[in-house]
N, C-alpha and C positions, 0 to 999 in steps of 0.2 A: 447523701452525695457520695458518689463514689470517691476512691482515694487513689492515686497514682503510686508504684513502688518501685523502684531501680531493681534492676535484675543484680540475681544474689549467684550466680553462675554464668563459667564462663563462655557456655552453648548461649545462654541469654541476653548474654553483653552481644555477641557478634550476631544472634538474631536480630536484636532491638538496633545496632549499628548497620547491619547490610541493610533493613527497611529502610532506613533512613537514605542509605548511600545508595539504592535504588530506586524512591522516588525521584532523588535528585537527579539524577539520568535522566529519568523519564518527563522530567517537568522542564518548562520554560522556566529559565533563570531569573526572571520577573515575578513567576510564580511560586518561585520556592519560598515555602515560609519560614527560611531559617536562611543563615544569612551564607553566598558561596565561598565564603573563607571558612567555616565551622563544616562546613559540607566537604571542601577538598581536604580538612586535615583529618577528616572521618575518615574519609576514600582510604587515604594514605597509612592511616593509622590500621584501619582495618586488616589490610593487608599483612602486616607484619604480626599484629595480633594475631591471627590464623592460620599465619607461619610459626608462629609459637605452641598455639593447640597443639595442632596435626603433632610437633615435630614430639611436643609431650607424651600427646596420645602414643604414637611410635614406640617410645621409649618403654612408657609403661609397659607396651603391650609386650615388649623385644624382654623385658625383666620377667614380664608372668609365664609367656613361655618357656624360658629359661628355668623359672622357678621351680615348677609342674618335675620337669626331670631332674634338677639340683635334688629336690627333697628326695627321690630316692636316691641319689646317691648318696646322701646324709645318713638315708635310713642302712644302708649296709655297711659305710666306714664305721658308723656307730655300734652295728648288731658285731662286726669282725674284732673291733679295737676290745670290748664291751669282753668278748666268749675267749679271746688272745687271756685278757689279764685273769680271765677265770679260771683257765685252766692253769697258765702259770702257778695260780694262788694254790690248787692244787694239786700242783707237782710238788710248792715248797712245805706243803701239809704232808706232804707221803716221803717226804725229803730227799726226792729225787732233784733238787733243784736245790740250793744253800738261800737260806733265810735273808744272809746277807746282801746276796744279788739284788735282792727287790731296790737296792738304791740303783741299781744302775739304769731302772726303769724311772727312778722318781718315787717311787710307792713306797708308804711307813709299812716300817718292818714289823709293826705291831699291829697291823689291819690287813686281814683280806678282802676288806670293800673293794669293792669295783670302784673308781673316781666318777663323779657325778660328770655325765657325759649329754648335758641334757642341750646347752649351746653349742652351735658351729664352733668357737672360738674353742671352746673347751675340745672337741673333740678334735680340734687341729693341733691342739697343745701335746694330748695325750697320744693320739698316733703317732707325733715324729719321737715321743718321748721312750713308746714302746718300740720303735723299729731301731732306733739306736742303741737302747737298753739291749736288745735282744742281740742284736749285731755283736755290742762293746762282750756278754757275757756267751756269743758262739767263739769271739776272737783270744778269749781265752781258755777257751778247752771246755767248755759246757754243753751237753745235748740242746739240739732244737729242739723247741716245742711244736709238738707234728697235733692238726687238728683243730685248730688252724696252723697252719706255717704262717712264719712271721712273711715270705714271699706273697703268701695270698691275702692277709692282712696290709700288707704295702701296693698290694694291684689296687685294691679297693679302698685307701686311702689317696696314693694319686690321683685316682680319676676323680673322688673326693675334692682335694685342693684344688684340681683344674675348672672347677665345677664352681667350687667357693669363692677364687680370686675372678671368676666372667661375672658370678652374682654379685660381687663388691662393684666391680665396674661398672655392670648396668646401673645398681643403685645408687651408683654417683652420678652416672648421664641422667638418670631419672631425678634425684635432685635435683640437679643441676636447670634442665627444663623446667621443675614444676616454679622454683625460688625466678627464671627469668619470664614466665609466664605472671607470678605474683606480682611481679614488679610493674607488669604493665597495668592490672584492677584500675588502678587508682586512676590514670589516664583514660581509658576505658570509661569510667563513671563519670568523670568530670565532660569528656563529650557526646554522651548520656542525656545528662542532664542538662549541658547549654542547649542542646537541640529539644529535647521535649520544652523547657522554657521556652525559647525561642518559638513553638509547632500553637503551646497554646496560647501566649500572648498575639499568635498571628489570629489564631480564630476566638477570640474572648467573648466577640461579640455577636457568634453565631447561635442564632436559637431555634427551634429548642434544644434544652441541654444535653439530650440523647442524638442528635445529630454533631453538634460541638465535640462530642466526645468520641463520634466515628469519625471525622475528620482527621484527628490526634491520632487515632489509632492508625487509621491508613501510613502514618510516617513515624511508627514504630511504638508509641506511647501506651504503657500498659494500666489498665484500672482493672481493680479491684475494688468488688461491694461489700457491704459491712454483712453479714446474717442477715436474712430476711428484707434488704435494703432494696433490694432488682424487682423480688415479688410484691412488697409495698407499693412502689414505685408505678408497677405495671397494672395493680390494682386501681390508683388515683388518677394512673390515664382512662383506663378504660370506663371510670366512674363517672 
């Protein structure tokens, strides 16, 4: 015996719903097998549901294109900030530069590691930390460091941050639609399910059980067979 299963997605919710809210169109109000109050708040419902999708879908899609070009900008405030603190480390190594400055960047004056630059967040810290360091140690009488310039290290951190606070944004619209999209599931399945109840207690007593079950289906009801349950089945008729 096949088994019925609620759709587990939200394309499936609004397919198994628009069935429904289009036979009801199409059929005499006599004839609908589910009752026209579950039928009009389907309608109703629907609509706002797939104003929801779409506006989701949107958004996701408004974040991945955004994303595609964010990432490199990532990838060169990080390669510029990254080759800035290396060569500084190596100017305070040839002592063209004073051991001590490395505070005015933030950097231990006992390490010339590069800071681990592997998050956005990190690398947002570490750029404004480097372009102010470098500014605070040009405004008091120190060489620039040429190769990068800290100017060409600051192009390609702005355009950076411009880049990083659109991709915050969209990832909060894009929350933001997916959590009021979620909120609707549960309504969604609850008239679902009144209407496939409703679809087969109208036809219980249609037989055979393979015509009973195209009935259900024409107004959105989904079955599922077990393994080998359709080809048994179709064996025992034809036997």
């Amino acid at each position: 015996m096949p088994y019925r299963r609620l759709p587990n997605t939200d394309q499936a919710r609004i397919r198994a719903l628009r069935t429904a809210v289009n036979k009801g169109e199409e059929s005499d109000v006599y004839d609908l097998p589910f009752s026209i109050t579950v039928w009009t708040d389907a309608r109703n419902f629907l609509m706002r549901f797939e104003a929801a999708q779409t506006y989701y879908s949107e958004c996701y899609q408004r974040q991945a294109q955004a994303g595609r070009k964010h990432q490199n900008n990532v990838k060169m405030a990080r390669l510029y900030i990254s080759h800035f603190i290396q060569v500084l480390n190596l100017a305070v190594i040839r002592g063209e530069v004073r051991t001590a400055h490395k505070d005015l960047y933030g950097l231990p004056l006992k390490s010339n590691n590069v800071p681990d630059l592997i998050s956005e967040t990190s690398i947002a810290e570490w750029g404004k930390k480097t372009i102010q360091g470098e500014n605070k140690r040009i405004s008091q009488g120190g060489i620039p460091i040429y190769n990068p310039t800290i100017a060409k290290v600051k192009v390609h951190y702005d355009i950076f941050m411009e880049s990083y606070e659109k991709q915050k944004n969209l990832q909060t619209l894009t929350s933001r639609s997916l959590e009021a999209l979620a909120s609707m599931r549960n309504e969604a399945d609850h008239l679902i399910l009144d209407i496939w109840n409703q679809v087969e207690k109208h036809f219980e007593n249609v037989v055979p059980n393979e015509k009973r079950l195209d009935l259900c289906r024409e107004y959105g009801v989904v079955y599922y067979y077990r393994t080998g349950e359709k080809q048994s089945n179709s064996q025992t008729t034809s036997s």
